[in-house]
C-alpha positions in Angstrom: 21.0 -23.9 -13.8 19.2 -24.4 -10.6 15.3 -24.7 -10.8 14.6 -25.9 -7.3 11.4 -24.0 -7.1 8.8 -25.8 -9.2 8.8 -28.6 -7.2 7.8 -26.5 -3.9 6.0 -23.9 -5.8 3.6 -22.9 -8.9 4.3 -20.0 -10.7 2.1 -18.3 -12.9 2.4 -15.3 -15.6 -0.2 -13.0 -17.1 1.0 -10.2 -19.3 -1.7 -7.0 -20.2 -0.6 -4.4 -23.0 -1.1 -1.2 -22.0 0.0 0.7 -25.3 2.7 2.9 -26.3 4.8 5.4 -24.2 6.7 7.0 -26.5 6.8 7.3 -30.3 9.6 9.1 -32.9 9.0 12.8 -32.9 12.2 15.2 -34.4 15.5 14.6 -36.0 16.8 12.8 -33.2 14.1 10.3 -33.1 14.1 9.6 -37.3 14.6 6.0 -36.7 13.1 4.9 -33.6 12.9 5.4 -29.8 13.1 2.1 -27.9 14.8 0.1 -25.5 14.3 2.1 -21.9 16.0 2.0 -18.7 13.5 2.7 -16.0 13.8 3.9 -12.6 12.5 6.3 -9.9 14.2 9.5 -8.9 15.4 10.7 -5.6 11.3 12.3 -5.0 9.4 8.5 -6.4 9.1 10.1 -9.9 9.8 7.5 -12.7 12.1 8.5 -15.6 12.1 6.5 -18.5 15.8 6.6 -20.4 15.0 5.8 -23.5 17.7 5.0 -26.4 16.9 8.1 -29.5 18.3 7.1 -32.7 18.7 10.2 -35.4 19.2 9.3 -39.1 22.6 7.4 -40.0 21.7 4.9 -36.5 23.7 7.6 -34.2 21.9 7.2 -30.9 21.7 9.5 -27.7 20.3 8.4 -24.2 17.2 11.0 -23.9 14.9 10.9 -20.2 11.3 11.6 -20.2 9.3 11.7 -16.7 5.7 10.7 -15.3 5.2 12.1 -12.2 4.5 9.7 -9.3 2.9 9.6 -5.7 2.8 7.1 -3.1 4.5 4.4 -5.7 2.0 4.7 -8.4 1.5 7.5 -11.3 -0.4 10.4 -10.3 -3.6 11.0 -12.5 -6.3 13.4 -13.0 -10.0 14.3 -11.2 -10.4 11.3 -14.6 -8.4 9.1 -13.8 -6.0 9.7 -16.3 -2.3 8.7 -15.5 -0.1 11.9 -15.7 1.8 12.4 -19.2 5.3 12.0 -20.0 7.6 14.9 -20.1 10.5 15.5 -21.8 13.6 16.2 -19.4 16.4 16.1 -22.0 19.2 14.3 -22.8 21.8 11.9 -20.1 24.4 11.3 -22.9 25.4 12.0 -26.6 28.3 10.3 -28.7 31.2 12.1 -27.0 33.7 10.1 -25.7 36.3 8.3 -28.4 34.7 4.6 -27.0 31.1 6.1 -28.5 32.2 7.5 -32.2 32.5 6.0 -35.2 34.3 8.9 -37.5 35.9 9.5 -40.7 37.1 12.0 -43.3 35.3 11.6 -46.2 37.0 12.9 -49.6 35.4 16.7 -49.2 37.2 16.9 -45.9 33.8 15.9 -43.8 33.6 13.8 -40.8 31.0 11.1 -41.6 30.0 8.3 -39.6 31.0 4.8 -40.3 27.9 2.6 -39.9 26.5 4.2 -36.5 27.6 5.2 -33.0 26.7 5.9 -30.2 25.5 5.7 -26.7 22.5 2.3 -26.9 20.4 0.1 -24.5 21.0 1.6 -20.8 19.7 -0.1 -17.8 19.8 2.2 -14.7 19.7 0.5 -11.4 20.4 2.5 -7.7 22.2 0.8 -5.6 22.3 1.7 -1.9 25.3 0.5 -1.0 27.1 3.2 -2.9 24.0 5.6 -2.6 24.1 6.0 -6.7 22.2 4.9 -9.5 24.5 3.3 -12.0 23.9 2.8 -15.7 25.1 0.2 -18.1 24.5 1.0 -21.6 26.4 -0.3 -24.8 29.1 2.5 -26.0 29.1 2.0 -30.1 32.7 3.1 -31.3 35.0 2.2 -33.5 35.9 -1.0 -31.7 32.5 -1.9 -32.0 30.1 -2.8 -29.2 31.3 -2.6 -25.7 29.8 -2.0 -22.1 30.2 1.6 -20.5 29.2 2.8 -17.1 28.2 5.8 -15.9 27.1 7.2 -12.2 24.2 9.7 -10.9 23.3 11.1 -8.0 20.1 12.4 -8.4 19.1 9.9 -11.7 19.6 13.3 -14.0 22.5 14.6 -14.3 25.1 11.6 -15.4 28.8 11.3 -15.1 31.0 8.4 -17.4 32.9 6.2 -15.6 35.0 4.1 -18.9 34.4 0.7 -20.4 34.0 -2.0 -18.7 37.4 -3.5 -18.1 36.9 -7.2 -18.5 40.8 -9.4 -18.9 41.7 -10.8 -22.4 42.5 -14.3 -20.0 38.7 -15.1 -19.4 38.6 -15.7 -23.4 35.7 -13.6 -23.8 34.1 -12.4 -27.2 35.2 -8.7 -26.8 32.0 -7.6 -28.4 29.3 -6.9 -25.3 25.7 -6.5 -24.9 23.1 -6.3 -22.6 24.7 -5.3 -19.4 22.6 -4.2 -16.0 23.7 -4.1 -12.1 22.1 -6.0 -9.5 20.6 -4.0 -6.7 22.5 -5.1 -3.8 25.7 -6.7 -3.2 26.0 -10.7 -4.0 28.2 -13.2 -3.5 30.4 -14.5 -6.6 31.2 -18.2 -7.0 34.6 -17.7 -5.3 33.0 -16.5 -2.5 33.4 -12.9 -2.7 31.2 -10.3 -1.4 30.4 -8.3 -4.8 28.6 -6.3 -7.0 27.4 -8.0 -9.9 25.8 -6.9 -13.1 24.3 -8.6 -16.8 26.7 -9.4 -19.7 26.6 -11.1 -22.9 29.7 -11.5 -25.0 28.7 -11.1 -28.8 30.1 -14.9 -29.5 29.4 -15.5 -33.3 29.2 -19.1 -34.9 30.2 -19.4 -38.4 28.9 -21.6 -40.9 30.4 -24.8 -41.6 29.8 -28.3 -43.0 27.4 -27.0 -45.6 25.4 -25.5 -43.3 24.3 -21.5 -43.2 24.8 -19.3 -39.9 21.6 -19.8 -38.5 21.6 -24.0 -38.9 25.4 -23.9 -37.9 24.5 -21.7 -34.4 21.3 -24.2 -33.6 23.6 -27.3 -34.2 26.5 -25.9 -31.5 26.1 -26.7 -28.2 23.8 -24.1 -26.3 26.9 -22.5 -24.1 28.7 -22.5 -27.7 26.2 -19.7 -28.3 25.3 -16.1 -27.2 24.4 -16.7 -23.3 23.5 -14.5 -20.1 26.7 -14.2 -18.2 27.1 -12.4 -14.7 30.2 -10.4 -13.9 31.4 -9.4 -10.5 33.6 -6.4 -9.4 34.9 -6.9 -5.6 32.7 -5.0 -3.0 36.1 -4.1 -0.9 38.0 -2.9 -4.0 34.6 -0.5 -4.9 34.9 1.0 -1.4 38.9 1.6 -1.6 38.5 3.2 -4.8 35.3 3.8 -6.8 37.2 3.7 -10.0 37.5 0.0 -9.6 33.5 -0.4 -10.4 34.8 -1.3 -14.3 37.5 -3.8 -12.9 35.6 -7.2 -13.5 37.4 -10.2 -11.6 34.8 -12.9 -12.2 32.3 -13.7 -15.1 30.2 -16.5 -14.4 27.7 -17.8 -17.8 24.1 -18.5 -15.9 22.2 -19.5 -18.5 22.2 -20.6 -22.2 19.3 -21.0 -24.8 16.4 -23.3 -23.9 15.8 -26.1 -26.3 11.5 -25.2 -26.1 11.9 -21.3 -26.7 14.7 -18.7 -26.9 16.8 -21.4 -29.1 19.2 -19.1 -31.2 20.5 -16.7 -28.3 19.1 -14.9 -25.3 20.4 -11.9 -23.2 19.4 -10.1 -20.1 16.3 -8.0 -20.4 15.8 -5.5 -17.5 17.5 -5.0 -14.1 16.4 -7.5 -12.2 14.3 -6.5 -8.9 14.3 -7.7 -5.3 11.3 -9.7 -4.1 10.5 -8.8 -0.1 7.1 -10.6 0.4 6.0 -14.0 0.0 6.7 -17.6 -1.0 9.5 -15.6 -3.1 11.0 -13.6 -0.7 14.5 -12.7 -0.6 14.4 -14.0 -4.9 15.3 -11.8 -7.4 13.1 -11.0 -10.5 14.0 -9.9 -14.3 12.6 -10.2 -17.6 15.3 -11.3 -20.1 14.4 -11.9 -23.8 15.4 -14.9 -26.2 15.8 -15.1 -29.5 14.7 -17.7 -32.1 14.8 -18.3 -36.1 12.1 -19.2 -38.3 11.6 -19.7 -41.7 11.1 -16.7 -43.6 7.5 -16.3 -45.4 9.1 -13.7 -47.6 12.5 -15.0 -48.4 12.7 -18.7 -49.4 15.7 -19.2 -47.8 16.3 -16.8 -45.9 14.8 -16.8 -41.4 12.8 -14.2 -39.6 14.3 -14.0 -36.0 12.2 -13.4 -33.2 12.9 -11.5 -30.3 9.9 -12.3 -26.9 10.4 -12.2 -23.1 10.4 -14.5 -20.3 10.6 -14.4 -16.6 13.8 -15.6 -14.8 14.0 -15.7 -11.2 18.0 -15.9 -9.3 18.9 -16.8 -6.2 19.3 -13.5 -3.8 22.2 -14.4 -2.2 24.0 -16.0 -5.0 22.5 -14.9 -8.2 24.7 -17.3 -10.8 21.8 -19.7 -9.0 19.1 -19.7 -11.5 15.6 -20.9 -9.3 13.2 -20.4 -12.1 12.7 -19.9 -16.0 9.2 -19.6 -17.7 8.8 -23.1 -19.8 7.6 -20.6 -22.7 7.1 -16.6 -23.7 5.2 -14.2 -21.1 4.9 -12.0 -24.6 6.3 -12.5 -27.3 5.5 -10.3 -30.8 1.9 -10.2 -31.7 0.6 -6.6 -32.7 1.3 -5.1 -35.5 3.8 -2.4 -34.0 5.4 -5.4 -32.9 5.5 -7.6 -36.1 6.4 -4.3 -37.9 9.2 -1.5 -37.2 12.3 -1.1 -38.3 13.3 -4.5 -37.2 10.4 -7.1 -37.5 9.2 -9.7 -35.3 10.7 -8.0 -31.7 9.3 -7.5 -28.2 12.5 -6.3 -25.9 11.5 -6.1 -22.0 14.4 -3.7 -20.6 13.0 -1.4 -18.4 10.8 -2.4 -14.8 9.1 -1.0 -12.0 7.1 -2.8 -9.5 3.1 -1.8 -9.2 3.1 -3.3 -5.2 -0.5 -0.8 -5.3 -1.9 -3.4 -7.7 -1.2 -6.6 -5.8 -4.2 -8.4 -4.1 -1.9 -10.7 -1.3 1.2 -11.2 -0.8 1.9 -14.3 -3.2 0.8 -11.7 -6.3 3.5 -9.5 -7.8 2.6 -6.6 -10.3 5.3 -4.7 -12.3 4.9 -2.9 -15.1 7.4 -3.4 -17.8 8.8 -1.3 -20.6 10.0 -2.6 -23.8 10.9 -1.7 -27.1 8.3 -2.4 -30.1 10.0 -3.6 -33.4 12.9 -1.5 -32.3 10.8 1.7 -33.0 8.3 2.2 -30.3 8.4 1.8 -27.0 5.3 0.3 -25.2 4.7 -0.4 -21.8 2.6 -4.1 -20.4 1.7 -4.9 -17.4 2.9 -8.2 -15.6 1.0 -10.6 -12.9 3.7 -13.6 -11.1 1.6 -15.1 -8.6 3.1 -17.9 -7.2 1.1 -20.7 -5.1 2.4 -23.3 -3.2 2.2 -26.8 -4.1 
């Protein structure tokens, strides 16, 4: 990792919650909404793709929309930012890759454990004049990446799993996937598209340790890391179908030894900054995870899910310029200290507020996230950078 900026530059963070977006309401919402994609529409409108998860954990991709002018939400003769409205749904558990089905002994199909279609981050990408989602297809094989294509951020098409060869010795297990929002360069020097991954790797215990002392005693690349894959530009143009053909997957970054210790993962799609000391940088909000000691259990942990900011080199993003030393937010209300997982803040979805910046060296986004993976709330995040 590369962190060649903090000797030319200061950054700073300062995180405001602005309360929640969205909350369960229905049968198809029984156990929690959370983890969004976000994104504008062809017209500057923002959806928010947000994963719904019905009762059994079978969970559907559903869009809501706030209408936007001029880059900013409308509001009212008040003030008051427009509401969200419900669109409907991008995708259900159809495809074989997304169900997890059996025959039960009356002769009905049951799930086994959950399915479905989790976690999307959408990202357009002008090179191939589409936005294109990653999001984690639950089947019977377990967790894997999945892409799908728009054209208008609506109505969405599935593209297959993400075809990544057995030779790179990869945990097939994936998570955590989003594209890049213009074409890269890979380590070998090929003009790309790139996009998130994290293999599921999973430490046993050993040596009379548990699972939890056994991960924090490997080495951090021994451990669930950010990864970056890369599909050749050239082969995309020939034949879109070759968007799930990864030929390179570079790990980035591993867990920091002050914060983010047991694993960490890609958060949202990371942004382009055009202004500034920063300029040309690319911006995204990835989450780490670490274990404590349970209160509760005596020998049991209480993970912790916050984010950070993590900046790549444009150009060649596998170049990591900046990581924040500690949490921009990290669990501290009670929606998210409580929910139907404890103790998590999950930054996935961002869209930048350039309406709110002062000069050119401050950089506003608000950021989505899911709450305890129930809620979904929404903060808003100052980077101003200074230089030194």
């Amino acid at each position: 990792m590369e962190n060649n900026l903090t000797s030319a530059v200061k950054i700073t963070t300062r995180v405001e919650r602005l309360g929640i977006v969205a909350s369960p309401v229905g049968p198809y919402q029984v156990e929690g909404v959370l983890n969004p994609a976000v994104y504008h529409d062809r017209d500057g409108h923002l959806i928010v793709m947000m994963r719904s998860v019905a009762h059994g954990n079978q969970s559907r991709l559903e869009m809501i929309r706030q209408l936007w002018a001029d880059g900013k939400p409308v509001v009212d003769a008040d003030g008051n930012e427009a509401p969200y409205e419900r669109v409907g749904f991008a995708l259900v558990p159809q495809a074989a890759y997304e169900r997890r089905r059996r025959i039960d002994e009356s002769g009905k199909s049951v799930t086994i454990g959950g399915e479905g279609c989790e976690d999307p981050r959408v990202t357009f990408i002008a090179e191939l004049d589409r936005y294109m989602m990653c999001y984690t297809a639950f089947g019977l094989a377990g967790p894997r990446i999945a892409l799908a294509w728009s054209q208008d951020g609506y109505k969405w098409h599935r593209l297959g799993l993400l075809d990544i060869p057995e030779t790179f010795g990869l945990h097939p297990d994936d998570k955590d996937a989003a594209f890049f929002p213009e074409p890269v360069m890979s380590p070998s020097g090929e003009v790309s598209l790139a996009l998130y991954h994290r293999p599921m790797t999973n430490i046993p215990a050993r040596d009379g340790m548990d699972v939890v002392q056994s991960t924090l005693a490997a080495a951090p690349t021994d451990r669930q890391c950010i990864r970056i894959a890369y599909i050749p530009l050239y082969a995309v143009r020939a034949d879109f179908a070759n968007i799930l053909k990864v030929t390179e997957s570079e790990l980035v970054f591993a867990p920091l030894d002050a914060w983010g210790t047991f694993k960490c993962g890609a958060g949202t799609a990371p942004v382009k900054i055009t202004r500034g000391l920063l300029a040309g940088n690319l911006l995204e909000i990835f989450h780490g995870v670490d274990q404590f000691a349970s209160a509760t259990r005596p020998s049991g942990y209480q993970g912790r899910y916050a984010g950070g900011v993590m900046l790549h080199d444009g150009d060649e993003p596998h170049r990591i310029k900046y990581v924040s030393p500690e949490p921009a937010i990290k669990p501290e209300t009670r929606d998210e200290l409580e929910g139907i997982v404890n103790n998590v803040v999950f930054p996935t979805g961002i869209v930048e507020r350039a309406d709110l910046a002062t000069h050119d060296d401050e950089h506003v986004y608000d950021v989505f996230y899911g709450m305890a993976d129930r809620l979904i709330g929404r903060f808003r995040l100052w980077v101003v950078v200074a230089a030194l």
